[in-house]
C-alpha atoms as one frame of an Amber mdcrd trajectory, in Angstrom:
protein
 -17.027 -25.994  10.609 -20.781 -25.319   9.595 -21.569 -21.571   9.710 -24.368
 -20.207  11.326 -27.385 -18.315   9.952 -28.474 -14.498  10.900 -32.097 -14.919
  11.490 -31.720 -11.591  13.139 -33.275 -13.154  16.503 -30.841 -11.796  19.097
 -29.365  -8.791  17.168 -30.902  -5.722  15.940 -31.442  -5.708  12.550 -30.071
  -2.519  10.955 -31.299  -0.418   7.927 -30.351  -1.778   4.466 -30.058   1.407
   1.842 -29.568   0.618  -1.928 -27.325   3.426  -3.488 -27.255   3.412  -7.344
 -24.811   5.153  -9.266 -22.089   4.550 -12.463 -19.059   4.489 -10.926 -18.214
   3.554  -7.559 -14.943   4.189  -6.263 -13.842   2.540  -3.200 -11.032   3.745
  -0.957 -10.584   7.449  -0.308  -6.774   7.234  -0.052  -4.490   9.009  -2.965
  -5.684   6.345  -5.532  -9.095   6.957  -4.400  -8.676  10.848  -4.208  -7.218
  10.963  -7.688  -9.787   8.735  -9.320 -12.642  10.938  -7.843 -10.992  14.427
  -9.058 -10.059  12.892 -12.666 -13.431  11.142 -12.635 -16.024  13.929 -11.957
 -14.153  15.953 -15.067 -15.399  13.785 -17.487 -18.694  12.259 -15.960 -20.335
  16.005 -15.483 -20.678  16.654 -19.011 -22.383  13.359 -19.658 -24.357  13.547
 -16.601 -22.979  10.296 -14.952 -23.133   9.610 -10.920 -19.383   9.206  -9.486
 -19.607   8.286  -5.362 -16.721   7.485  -3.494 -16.556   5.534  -0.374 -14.124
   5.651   2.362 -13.500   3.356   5.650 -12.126   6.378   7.125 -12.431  10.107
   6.939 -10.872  11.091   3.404  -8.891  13.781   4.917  -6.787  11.992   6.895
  -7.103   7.946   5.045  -4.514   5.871   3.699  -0.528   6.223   3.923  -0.208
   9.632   3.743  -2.601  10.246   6.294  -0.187  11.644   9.156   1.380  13.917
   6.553   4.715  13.282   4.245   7.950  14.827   3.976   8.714  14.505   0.238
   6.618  13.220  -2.876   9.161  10.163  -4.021   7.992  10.109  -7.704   8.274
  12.999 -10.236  10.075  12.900 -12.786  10.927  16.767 -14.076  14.098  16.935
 -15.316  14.837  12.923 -15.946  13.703  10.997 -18.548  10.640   8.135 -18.083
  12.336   5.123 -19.737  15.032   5.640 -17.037  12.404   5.867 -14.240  11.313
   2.326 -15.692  14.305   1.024 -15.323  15.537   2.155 -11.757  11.593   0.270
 -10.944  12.519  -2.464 -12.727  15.976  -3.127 -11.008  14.922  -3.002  -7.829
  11.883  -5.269  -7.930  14.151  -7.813  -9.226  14.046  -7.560 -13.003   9.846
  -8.449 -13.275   7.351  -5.792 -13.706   4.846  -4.278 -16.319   7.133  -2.027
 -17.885   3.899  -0.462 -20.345   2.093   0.322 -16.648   5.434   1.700 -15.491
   6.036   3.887 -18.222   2.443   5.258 -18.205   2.403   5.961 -15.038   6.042
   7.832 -15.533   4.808   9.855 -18.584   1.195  11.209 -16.248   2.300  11.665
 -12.688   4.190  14.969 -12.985   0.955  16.475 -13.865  -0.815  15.432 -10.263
   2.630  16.679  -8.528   1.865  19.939 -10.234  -1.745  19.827  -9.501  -0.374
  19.413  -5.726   1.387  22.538  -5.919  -1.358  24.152  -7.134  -4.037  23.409
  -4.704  -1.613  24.694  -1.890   1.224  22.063  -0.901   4.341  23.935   0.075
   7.156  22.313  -2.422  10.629  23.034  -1.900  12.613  24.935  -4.390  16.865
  25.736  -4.811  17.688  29.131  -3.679  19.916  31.316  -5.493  22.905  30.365
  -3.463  22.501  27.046  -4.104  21.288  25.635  -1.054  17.328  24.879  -0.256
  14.620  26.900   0.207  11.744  25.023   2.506   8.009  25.834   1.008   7.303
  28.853   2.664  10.660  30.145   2.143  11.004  29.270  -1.585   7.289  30.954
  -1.908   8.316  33.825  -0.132  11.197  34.284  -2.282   8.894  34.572  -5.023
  10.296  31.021  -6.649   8.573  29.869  -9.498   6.113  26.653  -9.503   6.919
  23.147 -11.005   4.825  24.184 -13.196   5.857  27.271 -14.483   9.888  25.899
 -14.250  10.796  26.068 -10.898  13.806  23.843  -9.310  12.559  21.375  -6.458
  14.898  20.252  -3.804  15.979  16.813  -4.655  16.413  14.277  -1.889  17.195
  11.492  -5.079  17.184  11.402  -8.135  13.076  10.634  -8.381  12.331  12.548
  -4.778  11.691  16.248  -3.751  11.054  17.651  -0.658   7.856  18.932   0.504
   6.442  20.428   3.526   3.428  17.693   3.832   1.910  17.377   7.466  -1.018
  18.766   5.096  -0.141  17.150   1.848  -3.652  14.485   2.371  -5.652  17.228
   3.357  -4.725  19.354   0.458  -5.365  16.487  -1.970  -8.566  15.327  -0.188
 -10.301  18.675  -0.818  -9.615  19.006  -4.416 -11.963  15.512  -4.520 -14.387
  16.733  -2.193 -14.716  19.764  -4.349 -15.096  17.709  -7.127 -17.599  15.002
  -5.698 -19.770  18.177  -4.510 -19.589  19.485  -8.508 -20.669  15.844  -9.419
 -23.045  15.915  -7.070 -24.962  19.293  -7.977 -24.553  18.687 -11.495 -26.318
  15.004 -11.243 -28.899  15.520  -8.184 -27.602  13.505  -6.403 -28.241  13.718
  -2.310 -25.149  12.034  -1.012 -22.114  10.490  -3.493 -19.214  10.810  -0.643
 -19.493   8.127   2.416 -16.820   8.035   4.821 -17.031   5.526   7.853 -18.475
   2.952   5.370 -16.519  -0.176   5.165 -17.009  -2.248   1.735 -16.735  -5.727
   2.868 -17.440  -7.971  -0.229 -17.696  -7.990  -4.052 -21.511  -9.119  -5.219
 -21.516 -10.745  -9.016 -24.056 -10.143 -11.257 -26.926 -12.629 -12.174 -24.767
 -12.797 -15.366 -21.883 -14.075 -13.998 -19.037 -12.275 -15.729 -19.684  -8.390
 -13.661 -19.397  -6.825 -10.042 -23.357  -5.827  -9.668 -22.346  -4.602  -6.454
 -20.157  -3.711  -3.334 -21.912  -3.981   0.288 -20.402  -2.594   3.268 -21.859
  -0.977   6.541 -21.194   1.905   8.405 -18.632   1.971  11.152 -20.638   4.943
  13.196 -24.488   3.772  12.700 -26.943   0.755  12.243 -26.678   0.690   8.503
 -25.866  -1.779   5.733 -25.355  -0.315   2.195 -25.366  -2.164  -1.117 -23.795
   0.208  -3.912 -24.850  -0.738  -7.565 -22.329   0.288 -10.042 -21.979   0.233
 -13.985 -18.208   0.222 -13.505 -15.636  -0.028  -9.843 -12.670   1.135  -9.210
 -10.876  -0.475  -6.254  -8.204   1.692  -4.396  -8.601   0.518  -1.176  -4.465
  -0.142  -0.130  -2.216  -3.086   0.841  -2.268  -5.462   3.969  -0.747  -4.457
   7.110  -0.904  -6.758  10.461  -0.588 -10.027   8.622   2.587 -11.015  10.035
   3.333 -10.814  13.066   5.039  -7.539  14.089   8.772  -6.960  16.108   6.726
  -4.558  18.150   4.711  -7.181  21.000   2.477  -5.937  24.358   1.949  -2.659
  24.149   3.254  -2.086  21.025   1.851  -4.557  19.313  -0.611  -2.224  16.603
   2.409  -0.045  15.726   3.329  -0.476  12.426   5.097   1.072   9.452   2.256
   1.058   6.948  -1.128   2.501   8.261  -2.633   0.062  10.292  -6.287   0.240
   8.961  -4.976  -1.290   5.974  -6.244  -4.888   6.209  -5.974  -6.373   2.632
  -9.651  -5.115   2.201  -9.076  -4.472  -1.753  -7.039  -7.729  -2.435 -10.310
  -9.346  -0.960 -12.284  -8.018  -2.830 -10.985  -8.641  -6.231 -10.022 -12.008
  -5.444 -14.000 -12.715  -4.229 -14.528 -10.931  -7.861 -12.579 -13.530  -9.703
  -9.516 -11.097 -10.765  -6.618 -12.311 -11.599  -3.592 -11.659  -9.107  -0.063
 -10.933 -10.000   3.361 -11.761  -8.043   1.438 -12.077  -5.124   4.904 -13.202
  -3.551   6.138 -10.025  -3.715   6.003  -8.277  -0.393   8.330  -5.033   1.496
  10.152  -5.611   4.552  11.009  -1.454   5.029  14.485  -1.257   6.926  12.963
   1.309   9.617  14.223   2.882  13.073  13.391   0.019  15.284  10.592   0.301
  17.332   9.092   3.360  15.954   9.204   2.528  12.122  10.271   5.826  11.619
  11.391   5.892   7.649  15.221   6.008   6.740  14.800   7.746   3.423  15.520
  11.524   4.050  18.466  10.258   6.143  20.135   8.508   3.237  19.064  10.935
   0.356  18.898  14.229   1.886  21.184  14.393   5.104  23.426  11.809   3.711
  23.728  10.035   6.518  25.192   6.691   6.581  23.951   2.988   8.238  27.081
   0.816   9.319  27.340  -2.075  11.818  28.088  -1.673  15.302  32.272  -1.628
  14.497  31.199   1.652  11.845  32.092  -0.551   8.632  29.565  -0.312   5.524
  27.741  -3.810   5.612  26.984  -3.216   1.874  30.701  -2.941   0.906  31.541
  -6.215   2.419  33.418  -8.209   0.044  32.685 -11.463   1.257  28.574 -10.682
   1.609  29.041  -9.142  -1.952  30.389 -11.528  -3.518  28.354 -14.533  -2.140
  24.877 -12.415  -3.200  26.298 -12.395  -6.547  26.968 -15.689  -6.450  23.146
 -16.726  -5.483  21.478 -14.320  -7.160  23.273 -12.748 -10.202  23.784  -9.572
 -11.503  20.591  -8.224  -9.604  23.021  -8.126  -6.555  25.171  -5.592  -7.771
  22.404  -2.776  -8.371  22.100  -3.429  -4.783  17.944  -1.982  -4.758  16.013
  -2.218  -1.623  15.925  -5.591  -1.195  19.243  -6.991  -1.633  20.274  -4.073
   0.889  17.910  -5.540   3.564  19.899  -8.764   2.425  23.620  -7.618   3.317
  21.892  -6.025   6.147  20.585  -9.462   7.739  23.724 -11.176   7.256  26.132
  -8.565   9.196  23.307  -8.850  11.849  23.397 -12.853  11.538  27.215 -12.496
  12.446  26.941 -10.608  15.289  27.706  -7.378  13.762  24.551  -5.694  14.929
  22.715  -3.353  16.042  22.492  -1.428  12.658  23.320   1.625  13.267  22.530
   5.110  11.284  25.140   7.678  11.833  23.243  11.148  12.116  25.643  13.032
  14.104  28.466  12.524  11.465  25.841  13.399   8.606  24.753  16.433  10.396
  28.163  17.638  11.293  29.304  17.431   7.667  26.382  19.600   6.627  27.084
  21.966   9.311  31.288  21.943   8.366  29.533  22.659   4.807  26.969  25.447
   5.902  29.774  27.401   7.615  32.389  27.137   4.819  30.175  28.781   2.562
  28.269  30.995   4.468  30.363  31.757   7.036  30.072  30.785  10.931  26.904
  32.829  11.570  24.310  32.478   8.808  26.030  28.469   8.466  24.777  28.018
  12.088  21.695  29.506  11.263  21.289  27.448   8.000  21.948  24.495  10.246
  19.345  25.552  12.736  16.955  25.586  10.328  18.210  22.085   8.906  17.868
  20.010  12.322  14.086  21.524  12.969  13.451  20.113   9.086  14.942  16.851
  10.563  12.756  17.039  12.996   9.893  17.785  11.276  10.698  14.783   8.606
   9.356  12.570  11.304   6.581  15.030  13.118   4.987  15.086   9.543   4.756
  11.472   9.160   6.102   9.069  12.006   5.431  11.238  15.102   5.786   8.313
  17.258   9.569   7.776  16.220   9.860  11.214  17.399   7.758  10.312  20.448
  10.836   7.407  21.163  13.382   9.733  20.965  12.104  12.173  22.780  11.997
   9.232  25.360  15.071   7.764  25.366  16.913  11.204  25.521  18.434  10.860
  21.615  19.335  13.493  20.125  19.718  13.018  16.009  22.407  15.549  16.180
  24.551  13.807  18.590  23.153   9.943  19.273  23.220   7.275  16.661  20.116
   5.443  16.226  19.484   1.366  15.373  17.436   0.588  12.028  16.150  -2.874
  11.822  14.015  -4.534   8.782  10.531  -4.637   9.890   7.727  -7.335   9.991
   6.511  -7.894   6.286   3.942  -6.024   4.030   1.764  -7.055   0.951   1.204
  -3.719  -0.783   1.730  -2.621  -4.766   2.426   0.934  -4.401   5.754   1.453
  -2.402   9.168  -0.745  -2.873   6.495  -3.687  -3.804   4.274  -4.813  -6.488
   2.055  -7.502  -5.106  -1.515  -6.647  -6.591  -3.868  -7.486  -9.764  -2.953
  -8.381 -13.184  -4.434  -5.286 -15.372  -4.661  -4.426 -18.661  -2.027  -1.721
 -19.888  -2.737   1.458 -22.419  -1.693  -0.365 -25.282  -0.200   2.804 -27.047
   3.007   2.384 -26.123   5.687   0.647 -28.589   6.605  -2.789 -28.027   3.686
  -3.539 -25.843   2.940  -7.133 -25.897  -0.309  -8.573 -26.845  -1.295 -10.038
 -23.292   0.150  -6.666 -21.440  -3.370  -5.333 -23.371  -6.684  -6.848 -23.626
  -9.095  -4.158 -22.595  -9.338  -0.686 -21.325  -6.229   0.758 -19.319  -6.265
  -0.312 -15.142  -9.235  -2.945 -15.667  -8.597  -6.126 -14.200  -9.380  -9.322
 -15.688 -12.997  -8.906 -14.233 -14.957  -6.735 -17.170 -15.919  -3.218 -15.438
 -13.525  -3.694 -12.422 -10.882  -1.109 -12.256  -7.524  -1.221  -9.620  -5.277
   1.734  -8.914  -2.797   2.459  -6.180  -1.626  -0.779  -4.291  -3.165  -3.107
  -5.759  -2.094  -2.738  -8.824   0.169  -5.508  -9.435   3.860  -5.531 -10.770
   3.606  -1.902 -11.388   5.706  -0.576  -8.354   7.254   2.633  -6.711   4.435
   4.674  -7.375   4.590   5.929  -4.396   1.910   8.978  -3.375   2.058  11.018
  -6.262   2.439   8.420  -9.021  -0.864   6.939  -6.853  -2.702   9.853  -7.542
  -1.951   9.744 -11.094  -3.018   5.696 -11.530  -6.518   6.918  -9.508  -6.572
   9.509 -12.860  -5.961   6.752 -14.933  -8.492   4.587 -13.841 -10.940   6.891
 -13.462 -10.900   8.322 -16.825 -10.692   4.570 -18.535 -13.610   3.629 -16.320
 -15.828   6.565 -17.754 -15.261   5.350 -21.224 -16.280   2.046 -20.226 -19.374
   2.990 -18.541 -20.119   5.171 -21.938 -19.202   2.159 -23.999 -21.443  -0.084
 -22.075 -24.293   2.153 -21.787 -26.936  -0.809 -21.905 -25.189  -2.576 -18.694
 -27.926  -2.692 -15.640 -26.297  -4.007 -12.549 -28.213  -6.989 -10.941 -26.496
  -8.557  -8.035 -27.208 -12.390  -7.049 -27.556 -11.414  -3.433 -30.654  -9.891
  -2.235 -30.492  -6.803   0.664 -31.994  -9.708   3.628 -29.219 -12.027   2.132
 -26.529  -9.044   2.106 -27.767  -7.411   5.632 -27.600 -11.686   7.332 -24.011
 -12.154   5.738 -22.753  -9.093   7.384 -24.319  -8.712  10.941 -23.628 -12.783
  11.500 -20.295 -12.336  13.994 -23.219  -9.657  16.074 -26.194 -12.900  15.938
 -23.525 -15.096  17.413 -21.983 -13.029  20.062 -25.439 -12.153  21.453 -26.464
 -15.797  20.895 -23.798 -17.164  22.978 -22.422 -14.316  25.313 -23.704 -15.907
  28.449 -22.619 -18.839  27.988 -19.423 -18.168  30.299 -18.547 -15.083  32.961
 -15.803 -14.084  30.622 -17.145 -12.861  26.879 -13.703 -12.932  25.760 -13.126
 -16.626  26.863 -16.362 -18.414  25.039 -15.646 -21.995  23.212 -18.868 -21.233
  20.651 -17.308 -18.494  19.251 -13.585 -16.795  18.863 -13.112 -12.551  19.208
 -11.354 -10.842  16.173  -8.429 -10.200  18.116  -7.460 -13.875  19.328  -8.082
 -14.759  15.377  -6.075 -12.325  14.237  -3.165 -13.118  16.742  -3.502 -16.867
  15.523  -3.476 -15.929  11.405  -0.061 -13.442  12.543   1.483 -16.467  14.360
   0.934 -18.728  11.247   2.131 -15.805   8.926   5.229 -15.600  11.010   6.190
 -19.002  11.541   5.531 -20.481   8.340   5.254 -17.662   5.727   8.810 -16.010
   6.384   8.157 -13.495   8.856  10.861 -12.234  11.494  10.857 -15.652  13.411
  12.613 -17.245  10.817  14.677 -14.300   9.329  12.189 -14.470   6.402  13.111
 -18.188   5.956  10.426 -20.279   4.297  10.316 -23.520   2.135   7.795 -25.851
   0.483   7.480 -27.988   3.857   6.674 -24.730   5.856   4.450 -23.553   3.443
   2.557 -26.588   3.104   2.154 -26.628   7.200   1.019 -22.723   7.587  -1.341
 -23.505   4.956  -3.046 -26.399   6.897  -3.253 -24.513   9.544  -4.728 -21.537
   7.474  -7.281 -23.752   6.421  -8.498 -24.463   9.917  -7.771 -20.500  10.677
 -10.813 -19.964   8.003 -12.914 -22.524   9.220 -12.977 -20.743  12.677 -13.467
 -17.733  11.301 -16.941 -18.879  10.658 -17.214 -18.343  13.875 -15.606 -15.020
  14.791 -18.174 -12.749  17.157 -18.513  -9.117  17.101 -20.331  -7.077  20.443
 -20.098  -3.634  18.666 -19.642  -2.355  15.370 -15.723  -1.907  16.115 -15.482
  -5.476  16.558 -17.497  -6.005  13.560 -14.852  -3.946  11.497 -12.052  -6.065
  13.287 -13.765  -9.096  11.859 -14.003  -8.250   7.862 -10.512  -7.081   8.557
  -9.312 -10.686   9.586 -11.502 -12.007   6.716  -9.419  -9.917   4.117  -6.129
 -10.391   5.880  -6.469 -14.493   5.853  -7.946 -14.368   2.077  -4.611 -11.736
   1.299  -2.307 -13.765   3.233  -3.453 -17.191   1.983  -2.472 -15.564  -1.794
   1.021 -14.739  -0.980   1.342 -17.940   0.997   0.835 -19.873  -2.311   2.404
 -17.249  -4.378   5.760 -18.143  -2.595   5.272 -21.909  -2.998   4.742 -21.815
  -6.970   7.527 -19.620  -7.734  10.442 -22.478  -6.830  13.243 -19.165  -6.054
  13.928 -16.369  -3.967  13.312 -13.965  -6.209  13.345 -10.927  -3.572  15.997
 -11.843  -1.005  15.875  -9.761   1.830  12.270  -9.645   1.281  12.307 -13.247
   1.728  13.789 -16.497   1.090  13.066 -20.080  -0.370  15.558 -22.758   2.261
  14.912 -25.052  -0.660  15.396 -22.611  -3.240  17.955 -20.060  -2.365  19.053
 -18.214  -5.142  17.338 -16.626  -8.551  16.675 -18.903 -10.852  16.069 -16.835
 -14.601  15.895 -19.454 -16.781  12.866 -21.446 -15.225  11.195 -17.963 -12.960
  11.421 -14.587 -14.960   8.041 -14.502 -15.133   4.742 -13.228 -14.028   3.376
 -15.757 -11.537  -0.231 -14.950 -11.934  -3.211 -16.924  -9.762  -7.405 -17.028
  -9.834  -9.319 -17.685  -6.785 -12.569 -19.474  -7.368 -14.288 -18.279  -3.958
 -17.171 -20.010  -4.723 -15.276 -23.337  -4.391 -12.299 -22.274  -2.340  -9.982
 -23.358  -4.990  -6.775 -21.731  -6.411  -5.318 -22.009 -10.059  -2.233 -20.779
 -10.023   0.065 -19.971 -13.628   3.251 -18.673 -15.325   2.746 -15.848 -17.583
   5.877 -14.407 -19.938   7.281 -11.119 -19.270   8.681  -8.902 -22.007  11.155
  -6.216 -21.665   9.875  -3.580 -23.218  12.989  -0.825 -22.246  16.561  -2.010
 -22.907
């Protein structure tokens, strides 16, 4: 389908600004927040510009923006090489074990910094049992820092009192933004409500010249030239399509105004992607997507089938994952638990059920044989509101469904169920960008390191967070710490490169026509029926975006098809993908919250067409549970341990896809 052409003669034209600086971080999330505080420390002293730009408000953006309950990564006590090895055995044997390793040996330091700046951490009191924030401060426990015990909820978890944990990180990179800013004269290096959109190439044809975006709030276009990027704008959420339908049809696990926006961008950049198959499917409290995680590691709780039995011991499920898929079955990580989970549910075994009451009555049984029957009732008391609170800190609506449905934690089982998928690099997933490594660490292969540590294969474009590819369970804090990473690599690169002047192909008309097209067709066509929403010249973000969740669903291995795909289905959903993009030519925007919808969708199709062909080059199912190949149903190491690494030429719309070796670096 031809696309039209903004000539600006039925919408308002809106005020291009040109913001020049050296480093441009995009994404005010943990990544981003990390990568702005570690940044400004070094460019001050040389007198470099640092901005940061954010779709939302940095206090409360990315995942931990409702608040968090513990930090799942630091490593105190235990030892990194372990730490790569629990990653690498539950993402299925494949993952950059030099990015693993430096992220293990750096991302204590940001927990401390945490503790530091304010965030209540939990700590062991002296009779053993746990001490929330306030009360471990009170008590006048030491800080992580100093030696202080945290409360561990696993072995790589601690518990946290976090409904403020993103506002307490967000200031420490406000504060340091503002330092940049006085220090470089500067009248404005933090943007929030700016959406960056696309990646702009240099006239030179190897560099990023530019990222342009426009503000969700006011008539304005921005073009931000940058000697060096770093792109921490989260995973893709609202691809497939969700359990959740009507009125529930935005709730999600992940936060929903994560829309693929940073795969996008590197991929219109030319980077190089990495296990792009790789997605999470989160077993979550159905409907709400409240998380499971303090009920397994902290309360102990168990999930059984509806009969009480342990789907995971099953000896016939066991045995039969083993058979398909080796020894990764029997360290039984996230994905092969989702596995044994599905097939008790495929034989009628369902609903999944976690068993609260029992967990909470053991702790109470334990409370009062230790502490006797008044202060163990108290103890307990105090427990259930931290229950409680788990979920007011960061999934307030599974509270909100409780609440509802009269369940009480305490005395009411409640069903889990494995959600819709999600293409992230941060969390149980590592679906992201292949980047270059530190290179300082022994045994590092020559092709883990080509360049300076987090840069992609694009020179001068940095990744951190999730999109970072096979580099996962980073989780919030370990985040943070690849933002610091980034950041202080992308200094040295920028000093390194001092000569470098950005010049973008694009011109500001060109950039300012691209962006406001879905407003010039809207307003061109909108009369054309009584009904804007029904209009065959043009098609609303919303009915595109239900179309590109259908295809996901159907084709790609969503919940339709029990995560069920094969070459044939693939090869379908990506015909109809094709025609998806087409129409999106012709997607129409009649505000700027529309218009936001609309780069959404375009990031979302280009993020969902990667893992789409990600899953029909690798010929295995690598991650069942996650999903499955019909054709190929089982792990296959002889042909498929490997990196499955791809390059899309956006220029052409054309895809080269490739096997690259892994190494195992920790034995």
């Amino acid at each position: 389908m031809e696309k039209e052409t903004c000539t600006f003669s039925y919408c308002k034209r809106p005020e291009v600004t040109e913001v020049e600086c050296d480093l441009l971080i995009m994404g005010g999330g943990m990544a981003g927040c990390g990568a702005a505080y570690e940044a400004c420390r070094w460019a001050n002293e040389k007198g470099l510009k640092v901005v940061l730009v954010d779709k939302a408000a940095t206090d409360r953006s990315g995942a931990v923006a409702m608040g968090l309950s513990a930090i799942n990564t630091y490593v105190g006590e235990n030892k990194v090489e372990d730490y790569v090895k629990y990653v690498r055995n539950d993402l299925m044997g494949i993952i950059r074990e030099d990015l693993v390793f430096d992220l293990g040996r750096h991302v204590d330091n940001s927990v401390e910094l945490f503790e530091e700046w304010g965030l209540p951490i939990w700590k062991k009191g002296d009779d053993g049992f746990s001490l929330d924030g306030f009360q471990a401060a009170e008590a006048g426990k030491k800080s992580l820092k100093d030696g202080g015990t945290p409360v561990r909820s696993g072995k790589w978890q601690i518990m946290i009192n976090g409904e403020s944990y993103k506002v307490i990180v967000a200031e420490a990179a406000k504060k340091a933004l503002q330092s940049n800013r006085e220090k470089t004269g500067m009248a404005q290096n933090h943007f929030e409500r700016v959406f960056i959109v696309k990646a702009v190439k240099d006239t030179n044809g190897k560099d990023v010249a530019a990222a342009i975006g426009f503000s969700t709030r006011e008539n304005k276009i921005y073009s931000f030239k940058a000697k060096a990027m770093i792109c921490a704008t989260a995973g893709a959420v609202n691809c497939f399509r969700p359990r959740s339908v009507g009125e529930g049809m935005g709730r999600t696990w992940y936060p929903v105004f994560s829309s693929g926006s940073g795969y996008a961008f590197g991929m219109q950049a030319g980077a190089e992607l990495s296990l792009m198959e790789n997605r999470f499917v989160p077993a979550r409290f159905k409907d709400g997507y409240g998380p499971v995680g303090a009920w397994f590691l902290f309360f102990k709780a168990k999930a059984t089938d509806s009969f009480g039995n342990d789907y995971c011991a099953d000896k016939e499920y066991f045995d039969d994952a083993v058979a398909r898929y080796g020894d990764y079955a029997k360290g039984l990580g996230t994905a092969i638990r989702n596995h044994l989970m599905m097939r008790a549910m495929k034989d009628g075994r369902g609903p999944i059920l976690m068993q609260t009451p029992a967990a909470m009555a053991a702790l109470g049984a334990a409370f009062k044989e230790k502490l006797g029957d008044k202060e163990g009732a108290k103890k307990m008391k105090h427990l259930e509101a931290e229950a409680w609170e788990d979920f007011l800190d960061m999934a307030i609506g599974q509270a909100s469904i409780w609440a509802a449905t009269n369940i009480e934690p305490d005395k009411s089982t409640s069903e889990i169920m494995p959600t819709e998928p999600y293409l992230l690099g941060s969390h149980a997933g590592c679906a992201g960008f292949w980047v270059s490594g530190p290179g300082d660490i022994a045994g590092t292969p020559e092709h883990y390191s080509w360049g300076y540590n987090r840069m992609s294969t694009v020179p001068g474009l940095f990744m951190a967070g999730d999109v970072v590819g096979a580099s996962g369970h980073k989780f919030s804090s370990g985040s943070h710490a690849e933002g610091r990473l980034a950041a202080k690599a992308a200094i040295a690169y920028i000093l390194d490169h001092a000569d470098y002047k950005p010049a973008p192909k694009m011109s500001l008309d060109e950039i300012a026509a691209e962006l406001y097209l879905p407003f010039e067709i809207y307003e061109k066509h909108k009369t054309y029926t009584t009904e804007p929403g029904v209009n065959p010249n043009y098609i609303g973000p919303k009915a595109l975006q239900a179309r590109l969740m259908k295809i996901a669903d159907e084709y790609f291995g969503g919940v339709a098809t029990w995560y069920m795909t094969s070459k044939t289905m693939l090869e379908e959903g990506l015909k109809k993908l094709e025609m998806l993009k087409e129409d999106a030519n012709k997607m129409a925007a009649k505000d700027l919250h529309d218009l936001l919808r609309c780069f959404e969708n375009y990031h979302r199709i280009l993020s969902v067409e990667a893992h789409a062909r990600h899953i029909l080059f690798r010929e295995e199912s690598r991650y069942p549970g996650y999903y499955y190949r019909g054709d190929y149903n089982k792990i296959d190491d002889a042909n498929w341990k490997c990196f499955t690494n791809s390059r899309y030429d956006a220029e052409n719309n054309t895809w080269e896809l490739k096997k690259v070796p892994y190494v195992q670096m920790f034995k």
